[in-house]
N, C-alpha and C positions, 0 to 999 in steps of 0.2 A: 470271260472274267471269273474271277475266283473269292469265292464267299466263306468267312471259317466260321463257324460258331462255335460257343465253347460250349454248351451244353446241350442235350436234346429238350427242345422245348415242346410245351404242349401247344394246340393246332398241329395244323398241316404248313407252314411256311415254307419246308423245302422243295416240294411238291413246283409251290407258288415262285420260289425262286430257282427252280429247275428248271419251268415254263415260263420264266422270261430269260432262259438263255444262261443262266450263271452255273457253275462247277460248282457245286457244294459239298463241303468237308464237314463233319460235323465230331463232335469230343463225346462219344456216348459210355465213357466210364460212368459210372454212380459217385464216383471221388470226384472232387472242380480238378481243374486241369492246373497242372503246376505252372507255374510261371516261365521252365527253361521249356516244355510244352509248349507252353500258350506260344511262343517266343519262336519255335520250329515251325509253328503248324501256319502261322499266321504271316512268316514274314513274304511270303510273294502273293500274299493275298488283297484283292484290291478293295474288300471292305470286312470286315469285323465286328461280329453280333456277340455282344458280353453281356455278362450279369454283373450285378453290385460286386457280387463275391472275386470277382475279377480285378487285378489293380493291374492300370494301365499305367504305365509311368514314362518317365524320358526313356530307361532304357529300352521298354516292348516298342513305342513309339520311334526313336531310333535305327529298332532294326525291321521298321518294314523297308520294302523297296518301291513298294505303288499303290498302298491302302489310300484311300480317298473318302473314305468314312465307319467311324468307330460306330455302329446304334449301342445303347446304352439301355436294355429291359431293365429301367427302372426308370421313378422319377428322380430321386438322388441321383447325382454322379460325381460323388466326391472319393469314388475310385478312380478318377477318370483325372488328368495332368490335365484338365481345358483346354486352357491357354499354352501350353507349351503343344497342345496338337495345332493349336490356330496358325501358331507359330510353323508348324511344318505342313500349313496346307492341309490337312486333315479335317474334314468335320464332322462332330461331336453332335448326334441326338440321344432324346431320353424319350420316355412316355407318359407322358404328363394326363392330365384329366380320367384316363382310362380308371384306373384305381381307385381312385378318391370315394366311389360309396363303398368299396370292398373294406378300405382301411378302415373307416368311418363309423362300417360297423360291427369290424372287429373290435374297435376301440370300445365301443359302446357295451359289448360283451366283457370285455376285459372288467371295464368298471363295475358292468355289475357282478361279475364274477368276484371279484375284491370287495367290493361294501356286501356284498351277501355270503363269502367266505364260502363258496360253491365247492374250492378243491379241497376243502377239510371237511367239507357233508360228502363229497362223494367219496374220499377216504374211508370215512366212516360208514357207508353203508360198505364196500369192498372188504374190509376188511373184517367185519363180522361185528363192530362193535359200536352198533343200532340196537339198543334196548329199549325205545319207545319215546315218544315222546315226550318232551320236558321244556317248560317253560323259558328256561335259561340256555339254551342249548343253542350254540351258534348265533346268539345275537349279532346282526349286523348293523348296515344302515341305510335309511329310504335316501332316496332321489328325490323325492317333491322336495319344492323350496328350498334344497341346500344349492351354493354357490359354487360352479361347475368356471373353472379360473382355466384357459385356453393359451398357452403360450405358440403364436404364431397364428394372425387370423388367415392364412391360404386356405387351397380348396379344401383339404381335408379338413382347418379347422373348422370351417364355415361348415361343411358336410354333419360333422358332430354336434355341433352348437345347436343344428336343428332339429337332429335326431334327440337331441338332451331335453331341448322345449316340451317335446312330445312327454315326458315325465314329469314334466312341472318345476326342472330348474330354470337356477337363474344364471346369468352369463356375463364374465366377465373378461376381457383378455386384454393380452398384453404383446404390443407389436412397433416394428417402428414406425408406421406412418399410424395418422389415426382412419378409420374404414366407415364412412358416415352410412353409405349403404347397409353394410354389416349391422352396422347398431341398429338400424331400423330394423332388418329384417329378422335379425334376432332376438330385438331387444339390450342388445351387450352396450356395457361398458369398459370403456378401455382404463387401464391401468398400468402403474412402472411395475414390474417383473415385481417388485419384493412387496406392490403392495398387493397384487395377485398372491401371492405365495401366501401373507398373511392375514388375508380374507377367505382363502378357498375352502372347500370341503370337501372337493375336487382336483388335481390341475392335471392336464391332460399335453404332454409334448408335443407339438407339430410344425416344428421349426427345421430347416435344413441344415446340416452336418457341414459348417466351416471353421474356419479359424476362430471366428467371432463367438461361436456355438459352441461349441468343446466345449466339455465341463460349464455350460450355461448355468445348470446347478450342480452346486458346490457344498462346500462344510462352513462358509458363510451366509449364504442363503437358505439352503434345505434345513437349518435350524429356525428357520421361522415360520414354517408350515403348524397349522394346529395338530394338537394330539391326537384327534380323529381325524384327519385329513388321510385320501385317498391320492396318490402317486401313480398316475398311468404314463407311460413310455412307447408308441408305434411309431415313431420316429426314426430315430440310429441311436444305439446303446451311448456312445461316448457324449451324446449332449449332456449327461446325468454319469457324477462323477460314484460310479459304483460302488466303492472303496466306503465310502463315506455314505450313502442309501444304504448299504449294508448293517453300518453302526447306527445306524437312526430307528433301521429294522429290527433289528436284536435289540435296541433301549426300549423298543414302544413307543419310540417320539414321533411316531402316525400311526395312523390303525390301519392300513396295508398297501401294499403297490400291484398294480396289474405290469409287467414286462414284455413284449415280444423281441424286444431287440435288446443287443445285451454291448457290454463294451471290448469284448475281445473275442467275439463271435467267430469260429465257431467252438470257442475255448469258454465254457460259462465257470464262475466262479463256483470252487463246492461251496461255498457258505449260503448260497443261496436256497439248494435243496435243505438246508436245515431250516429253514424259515416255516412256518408257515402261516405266516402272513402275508405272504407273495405268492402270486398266482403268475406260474412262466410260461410262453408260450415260444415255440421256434420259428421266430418270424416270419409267419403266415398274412401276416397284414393284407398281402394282395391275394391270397391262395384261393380264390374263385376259379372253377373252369373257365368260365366267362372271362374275368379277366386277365389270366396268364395268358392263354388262348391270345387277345383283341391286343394286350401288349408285344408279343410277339411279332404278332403281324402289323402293327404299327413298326416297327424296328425293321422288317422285311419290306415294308412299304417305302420306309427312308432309304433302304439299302437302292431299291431299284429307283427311286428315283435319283437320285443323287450318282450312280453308276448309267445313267441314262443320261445325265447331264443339265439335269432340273433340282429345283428347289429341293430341300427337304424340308416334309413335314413339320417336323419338331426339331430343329435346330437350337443347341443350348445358349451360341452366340447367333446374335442375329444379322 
């Protein structure tokens, strides 16, 4: 049986699915693999290991002839057509939990990277224009006791919230069920999205990329953020309508955003490098050895099981 992947990942996984018997193909250009690619390489292959950057749609899904499972190296998989693979017998995993302290505490870097304006001091030493010490130089802002607003309490945000304690915030979020665990263990309270927005000192993304989600914030709501309020984003670019974060950036109607994920990735808006009140990152969220590695081979794990004729793993329908 035959296995494509579309990129060369880190671990050893093909090794691992060499020695359980499968033909493995793999896409080792440095560029992702184009779609009418993806589409050659994949159609007589009986499972399929993709990344976010991959969209599988009706028509890749269509022209397989005997693929029997999509793995998904990621936790998002709103690349990914679900429901219309269920629909052709396909099934769809992701990698869930693997990631969650990597993000967690990228995030947490982020943020402080933004309240303490990190990429303008490190500018400023690089560029030669460190003349000493000055009282007024790069003020930012502390973490103790400011209000750290959490939109979506899943693993990761629950990961953050405890990592934030550890600084002496306070926690507040906003989700749709209420998380009484959560609150204990954090301390948080829960809140409607706008009244997070207009309490925070913080808010920090961690909700999944749907319908529902898209432009979650807006040019209705990101106007209610305070004027020193901090905007972190490790999510997906398009929860946060760019367009309008940008005009709010250039007004000063917050005092900065931390980004990894952007809305038209791998296409970043130039307005953005003119800021520098935003601190960018290229969606490194999960970029641990450790974890690309353990995500992989969860997705290699799903492969053979489910081509064995057993459960998977992490199935995205259950």
């Amino acid at each position: 049986m035959k296995v494509f992947i579309t990129k060369k990942l880190p671990g050893n996984i093909e090794t691992l699915l060499k020695k359980n018997g499968f033909d493995v193909k793999v896409h080792k250009n440095e560029k992702p693999i184009s779609k009418e690619k993806l589409m050659k390489k994949s159609a007589d292959a009986d499972a399929l290991i993709c990344l976010l950057t991959n969209k599988i749609d009706k028509e890749v899904i269509d022209n397989f002839k005997k693929c029997k499972i999509i793995a998904n190296v990621a936790v998002g998989y709103n690349n990914i057509d679900v429901d219309y693979a269920a629909a052709k017998k396909v099934i769809v995993t992701n990698t869930p939990d693997i990631l969650t302290d990597a993000t967690a505490d990228l995030t947490m870097a982020l943020l402080l990277a933004a309240a303490r304006r990190f990429v303008e001091g490190e500018e400023m030493m690089r560029t030669g224009s460190f003349t000493g010490w000055d009282p007024n130089m790069l003020l930012g802002i502390e973490l103790k006791n400011k209000i750290l607003g959490i939109i979506g309490a899943g693993r990761i945000g629950k990961a953050l919230s405890y990592r934030a304690k550890a600084f002496g915030m306070k926690i507040i979020y906003a989700d749709k069920g209420k998380n009484p665990q959560f609150e204990k263990e954090a301390g948080a309270k829960k809140a409607t999205l706008n009244e997070l927005l207009k309490k925070s000192d913080f808010v920090s993304v961690h909700v999944p990329l749907n319908e529902e989600t898209h432009h979650l914030l807006n040019k209705d709501n990101l106007k209610l953020m305070k004027k020193s309020a901090v905007l972190i984003n490790s999510a997906r670019g398009e929860i946060i309508d760019e367009l309008e974060l940008i005009k709010i950036l250039k007004a000063k109607k917050i005092f900065a955003a931390g980004l990894d994920v952007f809305e038209n990735e791998p296409n970043i808006n130039p307005d953005l490098f003119k800021l520098k009140n935003v601190v960018l990152l290229p969606h490194i969220g999960s970029a641990t050895l450790e974890t690309r590695s353990n995500m992989a081979l969860l997705a290699a794990e799903n492969v053979i099981r489910v081509l064995n004729k057993k459960r998977a793993k992490t199935p995205i329908i259950k």
